[in-house]
RONULUM-338716 format. One record per atom (N, C-alpha, C): residue in three letters; x, y, z. Coordinates in steps of 0.001 Angstrom, whole numbers, padded with zeros to 6 digits, always signed. Each point is the difference from the previous one (the first is absolute). Example, Ala and Ser with C-alpha at 12.3 -4.5 7.8 and 13.67 -1.06 7.14 Angstrom:
BEGIN
ALA+013190-005690+007800 ALA-000890+001190+000000 ALA+000900+001200+000000 SER-000350+001050-000720 SER+000820+001190+000060 SER-000770+001090+000730 
This chain:
BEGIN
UNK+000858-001184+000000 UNK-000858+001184+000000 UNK+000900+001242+000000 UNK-000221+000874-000861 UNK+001160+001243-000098 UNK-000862+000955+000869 UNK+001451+000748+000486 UNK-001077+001394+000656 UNK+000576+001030-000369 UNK-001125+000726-000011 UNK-000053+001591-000943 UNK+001303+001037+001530 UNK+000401+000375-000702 UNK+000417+001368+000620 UNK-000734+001305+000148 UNK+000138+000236+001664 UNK-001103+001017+000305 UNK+000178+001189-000874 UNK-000949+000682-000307 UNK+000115+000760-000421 UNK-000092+001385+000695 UNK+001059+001133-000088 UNK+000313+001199+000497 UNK-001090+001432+000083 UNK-000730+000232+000220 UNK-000945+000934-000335 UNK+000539+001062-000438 UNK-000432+000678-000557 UNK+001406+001445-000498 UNK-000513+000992+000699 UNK+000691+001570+000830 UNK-000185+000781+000503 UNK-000120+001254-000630 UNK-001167+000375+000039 UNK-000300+001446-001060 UNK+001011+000978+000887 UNK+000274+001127-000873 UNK+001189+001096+000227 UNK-001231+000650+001450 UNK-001288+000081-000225 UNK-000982+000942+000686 UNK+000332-000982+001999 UNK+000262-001141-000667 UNK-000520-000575+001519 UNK+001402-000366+000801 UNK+000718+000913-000473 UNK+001354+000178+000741 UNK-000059+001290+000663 UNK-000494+000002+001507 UNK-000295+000936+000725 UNK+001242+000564+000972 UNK-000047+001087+000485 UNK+000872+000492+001032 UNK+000178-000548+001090 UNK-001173-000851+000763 UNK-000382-001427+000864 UNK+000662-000535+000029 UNK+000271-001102-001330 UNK+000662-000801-000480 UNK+001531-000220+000485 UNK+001030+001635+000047 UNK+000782-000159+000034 UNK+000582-000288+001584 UNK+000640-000391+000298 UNK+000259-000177+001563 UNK+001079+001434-000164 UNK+000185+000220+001304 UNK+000863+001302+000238 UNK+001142-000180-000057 UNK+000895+000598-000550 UNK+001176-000003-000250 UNK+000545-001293-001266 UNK-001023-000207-000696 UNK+000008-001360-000648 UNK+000727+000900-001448 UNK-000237+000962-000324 UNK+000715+000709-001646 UNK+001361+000057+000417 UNK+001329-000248-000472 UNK+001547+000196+000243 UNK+000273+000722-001056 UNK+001213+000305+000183 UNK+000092+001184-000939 UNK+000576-000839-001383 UNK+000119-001020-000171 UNK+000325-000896-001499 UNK-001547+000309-000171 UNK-000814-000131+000226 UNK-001325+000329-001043 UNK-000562+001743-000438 UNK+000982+000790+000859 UNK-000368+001094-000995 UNK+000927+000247-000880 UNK-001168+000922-001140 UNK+000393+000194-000652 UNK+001302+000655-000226 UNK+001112-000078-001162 UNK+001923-000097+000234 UNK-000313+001953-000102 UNK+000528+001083+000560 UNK-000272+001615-000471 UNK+001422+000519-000188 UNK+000005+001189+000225 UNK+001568+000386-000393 UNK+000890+000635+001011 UNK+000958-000441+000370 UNK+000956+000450+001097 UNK-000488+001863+000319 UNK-000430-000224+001542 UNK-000064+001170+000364 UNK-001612+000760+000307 UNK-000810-000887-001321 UNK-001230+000687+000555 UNK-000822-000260+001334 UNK-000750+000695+000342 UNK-000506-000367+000903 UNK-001461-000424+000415 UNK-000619-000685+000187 UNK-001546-000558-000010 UNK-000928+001166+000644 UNK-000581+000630-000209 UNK-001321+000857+000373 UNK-001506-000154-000501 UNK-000742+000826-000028 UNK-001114+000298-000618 UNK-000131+001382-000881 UNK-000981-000463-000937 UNK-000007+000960-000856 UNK-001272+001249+000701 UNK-000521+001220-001457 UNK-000742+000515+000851 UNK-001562-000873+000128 UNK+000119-000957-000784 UNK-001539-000571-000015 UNK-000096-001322+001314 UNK+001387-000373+000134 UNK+000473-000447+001161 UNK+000390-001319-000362 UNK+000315+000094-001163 UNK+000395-001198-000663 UNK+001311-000458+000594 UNK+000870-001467-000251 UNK+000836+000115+000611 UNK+000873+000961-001308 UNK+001177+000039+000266 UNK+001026+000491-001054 UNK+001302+000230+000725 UNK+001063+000826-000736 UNK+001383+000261+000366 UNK+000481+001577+000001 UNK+000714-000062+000705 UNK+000725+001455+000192 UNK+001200-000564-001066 UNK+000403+000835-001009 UNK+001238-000068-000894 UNK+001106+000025+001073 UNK+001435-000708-000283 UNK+001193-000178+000867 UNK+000160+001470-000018 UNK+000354+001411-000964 UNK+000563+000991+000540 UNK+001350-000036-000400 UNK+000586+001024+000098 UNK+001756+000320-000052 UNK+000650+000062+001155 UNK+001286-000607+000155 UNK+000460-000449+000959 UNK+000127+001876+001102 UNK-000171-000431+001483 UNK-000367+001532+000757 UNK-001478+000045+000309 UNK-001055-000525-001300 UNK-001189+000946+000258 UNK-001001-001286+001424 UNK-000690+000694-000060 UNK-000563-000204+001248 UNK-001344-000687-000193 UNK-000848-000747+000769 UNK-001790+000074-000209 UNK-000728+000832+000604 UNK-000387+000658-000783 UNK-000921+001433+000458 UNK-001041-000060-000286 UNK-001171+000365+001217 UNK-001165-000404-000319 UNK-001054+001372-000515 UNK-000371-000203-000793 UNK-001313+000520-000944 UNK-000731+000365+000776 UNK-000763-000134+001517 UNK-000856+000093+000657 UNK-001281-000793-000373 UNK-001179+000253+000671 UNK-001591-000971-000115 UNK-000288-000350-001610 UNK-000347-001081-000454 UNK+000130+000328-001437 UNK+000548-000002-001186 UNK+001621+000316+000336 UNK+001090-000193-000803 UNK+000957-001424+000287 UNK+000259-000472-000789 UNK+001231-000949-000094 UNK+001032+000613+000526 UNK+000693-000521+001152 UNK+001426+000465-000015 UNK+001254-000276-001200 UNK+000576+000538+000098 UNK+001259+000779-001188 UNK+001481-000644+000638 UNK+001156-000363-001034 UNK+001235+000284+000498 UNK+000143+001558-000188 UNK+001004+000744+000810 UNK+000199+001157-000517 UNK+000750+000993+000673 UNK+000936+000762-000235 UNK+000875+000627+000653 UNK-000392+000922+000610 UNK+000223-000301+001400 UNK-000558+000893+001102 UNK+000862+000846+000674 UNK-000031+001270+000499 UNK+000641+000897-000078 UNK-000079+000376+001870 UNK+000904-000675+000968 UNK-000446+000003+001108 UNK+000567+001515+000870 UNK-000508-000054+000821 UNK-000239+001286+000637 UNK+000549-000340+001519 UNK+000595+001255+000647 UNK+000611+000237+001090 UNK+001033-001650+000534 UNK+000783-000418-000973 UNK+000896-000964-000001 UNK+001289+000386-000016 UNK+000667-000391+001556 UNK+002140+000535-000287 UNK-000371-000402-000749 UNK+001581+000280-000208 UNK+001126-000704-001061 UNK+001339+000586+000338 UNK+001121-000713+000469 UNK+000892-000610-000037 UNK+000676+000513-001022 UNK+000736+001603+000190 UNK+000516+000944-001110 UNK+001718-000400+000061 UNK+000717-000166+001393 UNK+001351-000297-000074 UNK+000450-000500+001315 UNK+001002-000825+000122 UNK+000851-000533+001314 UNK+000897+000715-000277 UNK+000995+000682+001624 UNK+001433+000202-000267 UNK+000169-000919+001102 UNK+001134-000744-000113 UNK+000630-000427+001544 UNK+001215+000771+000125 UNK-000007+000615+001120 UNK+001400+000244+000109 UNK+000230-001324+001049 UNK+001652+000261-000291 UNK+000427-001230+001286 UNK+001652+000799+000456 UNK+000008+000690+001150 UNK+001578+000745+000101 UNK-000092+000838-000899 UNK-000937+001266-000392 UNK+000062+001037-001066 UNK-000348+000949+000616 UNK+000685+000843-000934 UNK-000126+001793+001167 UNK-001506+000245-000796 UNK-000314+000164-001100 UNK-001671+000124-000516 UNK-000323-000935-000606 UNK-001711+000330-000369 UNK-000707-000843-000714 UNK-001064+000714-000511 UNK+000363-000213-001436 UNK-001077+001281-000690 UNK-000807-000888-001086 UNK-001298+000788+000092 UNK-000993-000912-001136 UNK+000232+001009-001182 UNK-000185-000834-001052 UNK-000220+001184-001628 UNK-000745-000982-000417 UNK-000865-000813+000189 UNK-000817-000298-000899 UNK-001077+001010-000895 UNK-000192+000067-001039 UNK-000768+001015-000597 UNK-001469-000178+000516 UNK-000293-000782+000134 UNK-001455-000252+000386 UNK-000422+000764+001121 UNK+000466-000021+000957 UNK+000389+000495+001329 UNK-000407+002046-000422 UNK+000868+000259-000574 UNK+000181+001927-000413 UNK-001125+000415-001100 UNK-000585-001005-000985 UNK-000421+000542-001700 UNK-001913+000085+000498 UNK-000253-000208+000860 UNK-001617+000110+000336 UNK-000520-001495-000171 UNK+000535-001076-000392 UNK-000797-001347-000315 UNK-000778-000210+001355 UNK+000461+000444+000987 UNK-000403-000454+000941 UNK-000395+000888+001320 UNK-001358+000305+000376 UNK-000350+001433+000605 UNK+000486+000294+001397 UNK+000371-001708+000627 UNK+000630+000175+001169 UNK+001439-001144+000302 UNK+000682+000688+000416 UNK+001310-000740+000056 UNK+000233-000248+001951 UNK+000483-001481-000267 UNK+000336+000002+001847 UNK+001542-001173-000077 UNK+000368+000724+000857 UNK+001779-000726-000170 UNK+000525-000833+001541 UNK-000541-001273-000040 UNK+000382-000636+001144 UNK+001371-000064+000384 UNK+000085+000617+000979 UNK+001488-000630+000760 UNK-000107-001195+001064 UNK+000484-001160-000417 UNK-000046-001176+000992 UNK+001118-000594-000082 UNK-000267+000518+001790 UNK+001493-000545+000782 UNK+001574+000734-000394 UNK-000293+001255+000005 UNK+001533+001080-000273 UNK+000738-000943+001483 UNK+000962+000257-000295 UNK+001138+000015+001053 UNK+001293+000468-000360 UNK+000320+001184+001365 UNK+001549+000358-000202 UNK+001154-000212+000829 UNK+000953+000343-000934 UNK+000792-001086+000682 UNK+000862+001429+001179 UNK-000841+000965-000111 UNK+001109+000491+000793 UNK-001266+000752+001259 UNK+000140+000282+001514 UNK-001006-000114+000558 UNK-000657+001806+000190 UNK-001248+000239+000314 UNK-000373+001495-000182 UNK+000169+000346-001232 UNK-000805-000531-001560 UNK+000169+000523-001064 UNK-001483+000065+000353 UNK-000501+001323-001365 UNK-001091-000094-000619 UNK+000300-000184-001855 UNK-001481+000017+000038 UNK-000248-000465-001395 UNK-000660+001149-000909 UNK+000984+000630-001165 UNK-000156+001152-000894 UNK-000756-000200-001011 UNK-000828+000911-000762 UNK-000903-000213-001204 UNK+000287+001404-000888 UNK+001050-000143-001382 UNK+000253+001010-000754 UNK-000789-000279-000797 UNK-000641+000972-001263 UNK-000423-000180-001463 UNK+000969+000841-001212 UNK-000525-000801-000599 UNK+001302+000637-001246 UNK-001295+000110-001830 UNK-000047+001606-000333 UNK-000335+000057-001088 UNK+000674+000207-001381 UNK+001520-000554-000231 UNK+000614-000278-000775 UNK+000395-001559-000553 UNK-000744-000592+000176 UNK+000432-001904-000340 UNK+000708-000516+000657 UNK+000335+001049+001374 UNK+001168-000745+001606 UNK+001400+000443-000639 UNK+000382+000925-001107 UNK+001099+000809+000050 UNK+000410+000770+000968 UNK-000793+000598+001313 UNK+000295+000714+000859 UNK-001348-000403+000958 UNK-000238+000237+001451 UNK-000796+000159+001428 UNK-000497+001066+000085 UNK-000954+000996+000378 UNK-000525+000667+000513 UNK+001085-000010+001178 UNK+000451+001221+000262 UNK+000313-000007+001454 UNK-000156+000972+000875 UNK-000951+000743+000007 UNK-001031+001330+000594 UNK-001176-000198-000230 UNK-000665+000981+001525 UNK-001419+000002-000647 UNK-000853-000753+000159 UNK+000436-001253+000859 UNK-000719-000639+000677 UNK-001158+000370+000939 UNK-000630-000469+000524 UNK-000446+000191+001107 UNK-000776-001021+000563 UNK-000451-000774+001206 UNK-000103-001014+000536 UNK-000645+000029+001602 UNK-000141-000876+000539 UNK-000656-000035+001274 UNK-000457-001476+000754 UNK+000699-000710+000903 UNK-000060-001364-000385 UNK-000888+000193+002407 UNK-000770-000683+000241 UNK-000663-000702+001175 UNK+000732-001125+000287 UNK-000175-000074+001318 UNK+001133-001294+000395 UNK-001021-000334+001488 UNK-000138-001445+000314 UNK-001314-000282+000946 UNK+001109-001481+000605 UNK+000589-000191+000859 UNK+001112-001243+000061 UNK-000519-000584+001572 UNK+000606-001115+000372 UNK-000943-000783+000957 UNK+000310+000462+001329 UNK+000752+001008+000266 UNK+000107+000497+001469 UNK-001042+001070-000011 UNK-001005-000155-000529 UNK-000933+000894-000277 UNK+000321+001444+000157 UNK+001173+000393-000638 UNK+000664+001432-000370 UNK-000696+000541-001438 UNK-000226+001187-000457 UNK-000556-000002-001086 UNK+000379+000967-000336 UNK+001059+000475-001378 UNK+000515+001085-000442 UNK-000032+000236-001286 UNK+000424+001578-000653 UNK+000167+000039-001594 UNK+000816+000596+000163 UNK+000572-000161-001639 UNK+001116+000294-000219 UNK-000062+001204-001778 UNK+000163+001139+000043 UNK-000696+000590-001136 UNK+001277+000448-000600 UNK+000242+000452-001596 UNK+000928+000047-000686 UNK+000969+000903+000098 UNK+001184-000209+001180 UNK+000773+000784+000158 UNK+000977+000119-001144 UNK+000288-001387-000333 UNK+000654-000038-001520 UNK-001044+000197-001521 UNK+000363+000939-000770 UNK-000952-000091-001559 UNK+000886-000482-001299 UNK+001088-001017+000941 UNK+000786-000321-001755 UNK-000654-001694+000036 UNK-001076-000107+000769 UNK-000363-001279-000163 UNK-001052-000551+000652 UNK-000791-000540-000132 UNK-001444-000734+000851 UNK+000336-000921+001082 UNK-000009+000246+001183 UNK+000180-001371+000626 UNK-000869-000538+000297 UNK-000005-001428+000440 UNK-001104-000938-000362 UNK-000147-000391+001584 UNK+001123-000154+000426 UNK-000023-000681+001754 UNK+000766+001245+000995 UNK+000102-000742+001399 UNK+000549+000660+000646 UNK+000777-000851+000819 UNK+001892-000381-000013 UNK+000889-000996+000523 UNK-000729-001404+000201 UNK+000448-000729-001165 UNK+000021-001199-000100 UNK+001098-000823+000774 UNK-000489-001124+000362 UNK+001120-000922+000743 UNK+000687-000777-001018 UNK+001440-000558+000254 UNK+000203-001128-001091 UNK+000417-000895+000546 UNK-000037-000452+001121 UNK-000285-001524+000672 UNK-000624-001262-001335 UNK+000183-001027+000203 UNK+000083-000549-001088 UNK-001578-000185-000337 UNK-000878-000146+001579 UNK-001524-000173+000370 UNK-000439+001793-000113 UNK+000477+000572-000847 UNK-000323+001436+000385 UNK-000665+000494-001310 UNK-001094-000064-000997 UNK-000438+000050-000726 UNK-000964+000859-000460 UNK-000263+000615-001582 UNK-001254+001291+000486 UNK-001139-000858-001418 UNK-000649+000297-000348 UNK-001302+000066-000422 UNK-000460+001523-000849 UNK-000459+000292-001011 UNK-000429+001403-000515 UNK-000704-000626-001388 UNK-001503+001222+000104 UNK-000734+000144-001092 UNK+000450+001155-000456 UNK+000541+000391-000851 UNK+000105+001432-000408 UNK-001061+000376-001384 UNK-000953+001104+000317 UNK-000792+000394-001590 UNK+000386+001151-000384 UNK-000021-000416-001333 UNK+000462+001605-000926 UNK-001111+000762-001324 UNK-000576+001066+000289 UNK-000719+000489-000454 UNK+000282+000375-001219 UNK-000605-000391-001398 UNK-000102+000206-001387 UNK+001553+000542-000501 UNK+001041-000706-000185 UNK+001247+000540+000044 UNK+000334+000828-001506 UNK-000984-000785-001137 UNK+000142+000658-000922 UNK-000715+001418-000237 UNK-000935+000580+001104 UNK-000652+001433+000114 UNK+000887+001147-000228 UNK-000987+001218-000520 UNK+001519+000595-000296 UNK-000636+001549+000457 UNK-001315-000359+001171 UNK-000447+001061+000305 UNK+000177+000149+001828 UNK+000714-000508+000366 UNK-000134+000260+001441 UNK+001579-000748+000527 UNK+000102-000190+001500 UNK+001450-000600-000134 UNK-000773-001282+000522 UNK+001420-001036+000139 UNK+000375-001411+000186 UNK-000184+000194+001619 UNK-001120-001166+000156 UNK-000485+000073+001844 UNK+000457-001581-000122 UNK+000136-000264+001270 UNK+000084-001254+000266 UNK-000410-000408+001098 UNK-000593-000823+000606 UNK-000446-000681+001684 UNK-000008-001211+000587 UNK+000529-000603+001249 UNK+000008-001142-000190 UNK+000336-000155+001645 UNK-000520-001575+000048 UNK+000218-000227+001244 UNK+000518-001534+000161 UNK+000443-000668+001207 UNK+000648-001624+000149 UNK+000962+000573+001224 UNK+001027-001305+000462 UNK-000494+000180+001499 UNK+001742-000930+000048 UNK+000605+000020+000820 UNK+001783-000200+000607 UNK+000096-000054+001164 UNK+001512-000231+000147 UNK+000614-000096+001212 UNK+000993+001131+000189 UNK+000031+000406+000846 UNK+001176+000944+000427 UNK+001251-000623+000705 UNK+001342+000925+000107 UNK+000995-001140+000235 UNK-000324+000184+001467 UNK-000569+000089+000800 UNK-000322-000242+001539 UNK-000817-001105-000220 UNK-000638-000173-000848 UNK-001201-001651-000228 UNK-001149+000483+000463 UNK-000374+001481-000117 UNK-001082+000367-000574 UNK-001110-000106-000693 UNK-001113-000357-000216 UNK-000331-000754-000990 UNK-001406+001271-000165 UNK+000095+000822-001110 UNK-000671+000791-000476 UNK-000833+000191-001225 UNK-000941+000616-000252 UNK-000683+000297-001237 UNK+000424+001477-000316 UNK+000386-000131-001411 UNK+000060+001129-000622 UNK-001104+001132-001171 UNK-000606+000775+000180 UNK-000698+000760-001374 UNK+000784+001363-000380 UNK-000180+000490-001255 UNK+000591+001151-000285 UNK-000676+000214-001257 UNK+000045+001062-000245 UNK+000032+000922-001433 UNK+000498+000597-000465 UNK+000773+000152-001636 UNK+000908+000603-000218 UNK-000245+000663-001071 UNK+000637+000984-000649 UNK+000018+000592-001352 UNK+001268+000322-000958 UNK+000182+000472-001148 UNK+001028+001022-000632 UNK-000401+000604-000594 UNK+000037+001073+001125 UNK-000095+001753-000608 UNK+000338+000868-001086 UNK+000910-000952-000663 UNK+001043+000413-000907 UNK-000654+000863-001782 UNK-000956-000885+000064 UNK-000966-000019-001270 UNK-000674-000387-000474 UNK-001236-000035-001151 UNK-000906-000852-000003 UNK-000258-000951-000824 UNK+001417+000378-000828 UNK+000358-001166-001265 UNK+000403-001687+000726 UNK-000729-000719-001037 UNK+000107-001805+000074 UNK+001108-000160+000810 UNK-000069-000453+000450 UNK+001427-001019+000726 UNK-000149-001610-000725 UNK+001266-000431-000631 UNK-000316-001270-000474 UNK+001584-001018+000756 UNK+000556+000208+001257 UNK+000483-001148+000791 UNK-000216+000753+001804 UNK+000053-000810+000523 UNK-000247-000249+001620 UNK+001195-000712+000647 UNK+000879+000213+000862 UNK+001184-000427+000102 UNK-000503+000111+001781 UNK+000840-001395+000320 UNK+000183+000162+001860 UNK+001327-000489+000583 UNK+000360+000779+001032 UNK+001438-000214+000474 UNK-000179+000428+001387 UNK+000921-000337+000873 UNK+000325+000317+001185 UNK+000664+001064+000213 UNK+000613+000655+001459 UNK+000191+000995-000144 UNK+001555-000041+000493 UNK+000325-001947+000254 UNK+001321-000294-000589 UNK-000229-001496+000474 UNK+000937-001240-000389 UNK-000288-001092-000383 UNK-000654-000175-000849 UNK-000632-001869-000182 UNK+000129-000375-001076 UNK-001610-000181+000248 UNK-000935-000381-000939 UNK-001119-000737+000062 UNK-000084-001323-000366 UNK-000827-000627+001081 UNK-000235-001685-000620 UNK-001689+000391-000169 UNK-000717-000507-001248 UNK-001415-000131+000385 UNK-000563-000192-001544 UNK-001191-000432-000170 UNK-000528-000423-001014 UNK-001182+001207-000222 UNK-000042+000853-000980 UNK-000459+001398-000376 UNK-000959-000610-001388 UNK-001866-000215+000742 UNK-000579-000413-001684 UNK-001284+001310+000126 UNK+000093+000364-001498 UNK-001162+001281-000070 UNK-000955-001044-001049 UNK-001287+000485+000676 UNK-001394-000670-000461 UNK-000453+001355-000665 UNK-000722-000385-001090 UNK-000610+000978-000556 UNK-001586-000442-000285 UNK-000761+001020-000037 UNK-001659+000263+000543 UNK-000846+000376-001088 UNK-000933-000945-001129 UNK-000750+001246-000778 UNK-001151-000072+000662 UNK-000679+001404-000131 UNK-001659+000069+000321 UNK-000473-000474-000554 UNK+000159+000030-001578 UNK-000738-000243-001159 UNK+000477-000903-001136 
């Protein structure tokens, strides 16, 4: 007696339901192969579809309610950036010329000092500008004014008896644990209508082991033309310290 082979019922395309599928049962070998980079979304009818890969940089930016999001070069706002390092290591200065820093790219400039140390004890720390490409210093015309707040709860200032230069501190220690800290900001350097202000505050040791915060504000009186380098030195020894200026757009 032969026997028939069952026969398979066939499954209409309609009665393959969303039910049907168990969860997580589609892997990605069954979709469909697309092209490096795009990305899976919805359209505006809410269809599925793709965001195009884009040029290398651009971003996914969204369209808002309605729209498909986009690759597309986005133009970000109030982001540093990381304009120049100097290290000194055993150097009498350390001056930035990056152009970026002086030409307006950037509306606010701030110049970290982390971890100066000198090697010789009772120094402070000088701030010249130079509007010739650092062929010559400003050396007049300063003027300055630095607050000093230290942990024997003494609290003094110190205002610009010298104008061939900005000082930034007031006697640093150079114990090897004797270390300072400084934000310094510099106002629109490429302006050519007012003078070069500067302000800034961060916090040291004195060579008694003092341990103080410093603020000040400074200027050059000198004129109101660009300044395009910033130079810092002691007022003798050497500097050790890692000197990085961040730069700021609004827009």
């Amino acid at each position: 007696m032969a026997f028939m082979k069952p026969r398979v019922p066939s499954i209409s395309d309609n009665q393959v339901t969303t039910a049907k599928f168990a969860d997580d049962a589609v892997t990605l070998a069954k979709m469909a192969s697309g092209t490096d980079g795009n990305i899976i979304t919805y359209d505006t009818s809410g269809n599925p579809a793709v965001a195009a890969t884009g040029s290398s940089g651009q971003r996914l930016q969204s369209g808002g309610a309605g729209v498909a999001p986009t690759m597309a070069t986005v133009s970000l706002t109030a982001t540093w950036v990381l304009l120049e390092t100097v290290t000194a290591s055993g150097a009498g200065t350390a001056t930035f010329s990056a152009s970026t820093m002086f030409d307006g790219t950037y509306d606010r400039i701030c110049i970290h000092a982390d971890g100066w140390h000198t090697d010789v004890d009772e120094r402070d720390l000088y701030l010249t500008v130079s509007d010739d490409g650092g062929s010559s210093y400003e050396s007049a015309n300063y003027d300055w004014h630095v607050v000093r707040c230290q942990n024997t709860a003494s609290y003094g200032a110190t205002a610009g008896s010298s104008t061939s230069a900005i000082q930034i501190n007031d006697s640093q220690g150079n114990a090897a644990n004797e270390s300072a800290y400084y934000q310094i900001w510099m106002s629109q350097p490429d302006h050519t209508a007012h003078h070069k202000l500067f302000w800034w505050t961060g916090c040291g040791v004195s060579s008694s082991n003092e341990h103080k915060s410093m603020e000040g504000v400074g200027a050059w009186l000198g004129g109101v033309g660009a300044i395009n380098r910033v130079r810092f030195s002691q007022q003798g020894g050497n500097i050790t310290c890692v000197f990085r200026a961040w730069g700021l757009k609004d827009s």
